[in-house]
C-alpha positions in Angstrom: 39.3 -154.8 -93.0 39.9 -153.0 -90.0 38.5 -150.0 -91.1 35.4 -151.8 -92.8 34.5 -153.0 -89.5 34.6 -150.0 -87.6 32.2 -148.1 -89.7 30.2 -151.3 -89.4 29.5 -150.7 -85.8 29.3 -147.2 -85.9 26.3 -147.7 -88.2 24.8 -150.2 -86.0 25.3 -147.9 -83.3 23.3 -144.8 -85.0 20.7 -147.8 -85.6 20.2 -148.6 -82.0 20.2 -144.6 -80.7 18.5 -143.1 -83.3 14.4 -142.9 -83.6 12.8 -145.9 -85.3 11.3 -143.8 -88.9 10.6 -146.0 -91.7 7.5 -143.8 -93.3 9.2 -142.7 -96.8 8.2 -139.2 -98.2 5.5 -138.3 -95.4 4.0 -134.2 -94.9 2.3 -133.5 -91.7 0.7 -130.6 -90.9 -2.0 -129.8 -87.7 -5.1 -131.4 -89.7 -8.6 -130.0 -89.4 -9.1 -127.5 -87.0 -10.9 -129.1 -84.0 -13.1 -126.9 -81.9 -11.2 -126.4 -79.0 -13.5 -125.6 -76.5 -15.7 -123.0 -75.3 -13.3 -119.9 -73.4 -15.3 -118.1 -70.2 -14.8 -115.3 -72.1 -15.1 -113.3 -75.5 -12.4 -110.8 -77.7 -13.8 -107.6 -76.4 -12.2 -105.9 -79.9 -10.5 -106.2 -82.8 -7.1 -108.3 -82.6 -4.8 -108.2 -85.7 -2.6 -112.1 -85.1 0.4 -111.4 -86.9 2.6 -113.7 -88.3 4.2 -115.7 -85.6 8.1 -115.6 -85.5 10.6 -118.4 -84.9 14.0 -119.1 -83.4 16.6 -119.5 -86.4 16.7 -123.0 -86.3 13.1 -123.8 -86.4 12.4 -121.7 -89.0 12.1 -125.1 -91.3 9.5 -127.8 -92.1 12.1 -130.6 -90.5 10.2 -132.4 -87.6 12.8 -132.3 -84.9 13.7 -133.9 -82.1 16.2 -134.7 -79.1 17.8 -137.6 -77.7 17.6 -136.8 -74.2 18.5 -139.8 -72.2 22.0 -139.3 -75.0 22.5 -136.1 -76.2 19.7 -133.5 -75.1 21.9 -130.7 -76.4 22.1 -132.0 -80.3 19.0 -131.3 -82.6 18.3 -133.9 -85.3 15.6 -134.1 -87.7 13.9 -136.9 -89.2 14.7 -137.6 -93.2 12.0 -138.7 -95.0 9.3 -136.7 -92.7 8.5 -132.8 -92.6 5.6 -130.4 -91.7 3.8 -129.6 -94.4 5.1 -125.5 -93.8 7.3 -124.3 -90.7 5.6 -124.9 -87.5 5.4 -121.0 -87.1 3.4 -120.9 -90.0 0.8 -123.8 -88.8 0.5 -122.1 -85.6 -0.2 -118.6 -86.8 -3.4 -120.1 -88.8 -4.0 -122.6 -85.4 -4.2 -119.2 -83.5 -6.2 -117.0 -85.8 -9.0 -119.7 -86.2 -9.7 -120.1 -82.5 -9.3 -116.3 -82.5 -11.9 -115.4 -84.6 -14.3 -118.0 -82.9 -14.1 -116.1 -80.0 -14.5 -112.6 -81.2 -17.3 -110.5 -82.2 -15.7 -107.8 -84.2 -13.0 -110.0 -85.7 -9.6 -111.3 -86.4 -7.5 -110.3 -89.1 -3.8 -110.5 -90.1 -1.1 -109.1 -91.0 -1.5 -108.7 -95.1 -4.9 -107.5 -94.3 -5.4 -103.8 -95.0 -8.0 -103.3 -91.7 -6.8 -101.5 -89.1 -7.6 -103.2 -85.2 -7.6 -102.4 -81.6 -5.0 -104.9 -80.7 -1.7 -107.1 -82.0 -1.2 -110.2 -80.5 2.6 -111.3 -81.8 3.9 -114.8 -81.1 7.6 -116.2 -81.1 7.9 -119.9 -80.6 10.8 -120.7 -78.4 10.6 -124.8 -78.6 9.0 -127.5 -80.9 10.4 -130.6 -81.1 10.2 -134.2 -79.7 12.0 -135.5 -76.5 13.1 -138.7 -76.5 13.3 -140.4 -72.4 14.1 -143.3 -73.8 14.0 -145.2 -76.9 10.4 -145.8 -76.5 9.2 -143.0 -74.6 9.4 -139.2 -76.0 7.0 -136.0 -75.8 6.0 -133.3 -77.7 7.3 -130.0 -76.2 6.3 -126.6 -77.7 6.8 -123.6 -76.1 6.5 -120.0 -77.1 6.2 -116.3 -75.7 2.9 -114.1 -76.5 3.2 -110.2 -76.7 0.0 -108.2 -76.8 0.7 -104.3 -77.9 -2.0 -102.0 -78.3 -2.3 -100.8 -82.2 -2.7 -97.1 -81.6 -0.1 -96.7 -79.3 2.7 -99.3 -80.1 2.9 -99.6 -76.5 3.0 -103.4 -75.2 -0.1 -104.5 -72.8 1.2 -108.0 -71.7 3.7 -110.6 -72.6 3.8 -114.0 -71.6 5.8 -117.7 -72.0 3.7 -120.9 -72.6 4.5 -124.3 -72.8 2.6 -127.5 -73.5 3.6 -131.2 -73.4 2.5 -134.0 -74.7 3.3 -137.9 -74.9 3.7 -139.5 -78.5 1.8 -142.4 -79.1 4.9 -144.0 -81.2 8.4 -143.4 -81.1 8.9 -141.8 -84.5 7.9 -139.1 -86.8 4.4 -139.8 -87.0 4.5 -139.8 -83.3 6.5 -136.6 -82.9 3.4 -135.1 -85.3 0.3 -136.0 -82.9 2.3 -135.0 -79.9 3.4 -131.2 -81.0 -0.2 -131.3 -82.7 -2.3 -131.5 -79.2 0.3 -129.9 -77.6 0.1 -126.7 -80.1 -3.7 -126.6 -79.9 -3.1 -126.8 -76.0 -1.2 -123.3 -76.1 -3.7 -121.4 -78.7 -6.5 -123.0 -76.0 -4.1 -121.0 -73.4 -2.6 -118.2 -75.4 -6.4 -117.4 -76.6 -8.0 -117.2 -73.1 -4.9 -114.9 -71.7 -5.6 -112.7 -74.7 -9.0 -112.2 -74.1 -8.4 -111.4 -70.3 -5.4 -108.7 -71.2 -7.9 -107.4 -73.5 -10.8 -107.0 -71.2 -8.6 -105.5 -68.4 -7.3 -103.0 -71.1 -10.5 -102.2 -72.0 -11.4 -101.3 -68.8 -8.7 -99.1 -68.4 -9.4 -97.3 -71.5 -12.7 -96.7 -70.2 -11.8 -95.4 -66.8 -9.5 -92.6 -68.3 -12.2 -91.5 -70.0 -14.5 -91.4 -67.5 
């Protein structure tokens, strides 16, 4: 009886610190690409996006998160929710649409058979949701952008960026909107620093030549 009781409360306890998720079977992925704004400036040349990479543990479709006012070191992942492909993979076509709406000579990727001035390589270091509080959590994403020059293999610029934003609701469909806006805030971000690197390049190239 003893031991029936025990496991009694430590199932109430994982009740009362664990993320309120009663959505059975749910996919999520980014939804329809939203126009994300107008950048002050253009892709001065072709930019091949590759594939964006991932740390080792998000490398999965599990929509993670942290308890952070409990345990901000332990991952967990919601059951009966996932991302409809690794977030890697959502952000990589996130990144190449917003790309190509800002560039006149075009975007490709990296199973395309074009060759292009530029590589723009992404790694994202951080996606999941925070939890202050039982109630309260964010959407974190973070990642680091390297932009190497095709020709030469040599790298142009690399740069960190992070985005935050509050969930509406304290569970996976929640944790969903949050990394949503906050991903489209960093291809907003990541876009316009692109476009600068490559202008500046650009200019260099030119003044060697000249």
């Amino acid at each position: 009886m003893k031991i029936i009781g025990m496991l009694g409360l430590v199932l109430l306890a994982g009740c009362m610190t664990a993320p309120r998720d009663r959505a059975a079977d749910k996919v999520y992925d980014f939804g329809v690409s939203p126009t994300l704004g107008a950048s002050a400036v253009k892709l001065q040349g072709s930019v091949m996006v590759a594939e964006a990479g991932a740390k080792a543990w998000l490398d999965t479709p599990a929509i993670q998160y942290r308890l952070g006012y409990h345990d901000p070191t332990q991952l967990r992942a919601y059951a009966q929710s996932r991302w409809a492909a690794p977030p890697s993979a959502l952000l990589t076509e996130r990144l190449k649409s917003h790309a190509a709406s800002l560039s006149h000579e075009g975007v490709v990727g990296a199973n395309d058979e074009v060759r292009s001035d530029y590589v723009l390589r992404v790694e994202l270091e951080e996606f999941t949701q925070v939890f202050d509080s039982a109630e309260q959590s964010r959407g974190i994403a973070q990642l680091r952008a390297s932009l190497i020059d095709r020709n030469t293999r040599a790298l142009i610029a690399q740069q960190r960026f992070r985005a935050e934003r509050l969930a509406p609701t304290p569970n996976a469909e929640g944790a969903a909107h949050a990394l949503t806006a906050a991903s489209d805030e960093l291809v907003v971000a990541v876009t316009d620093w692109l476009a600068k690197k490559m202008e500046e390049s650009n200019k260099q190239r030119r003044d060697k030549k000249s």
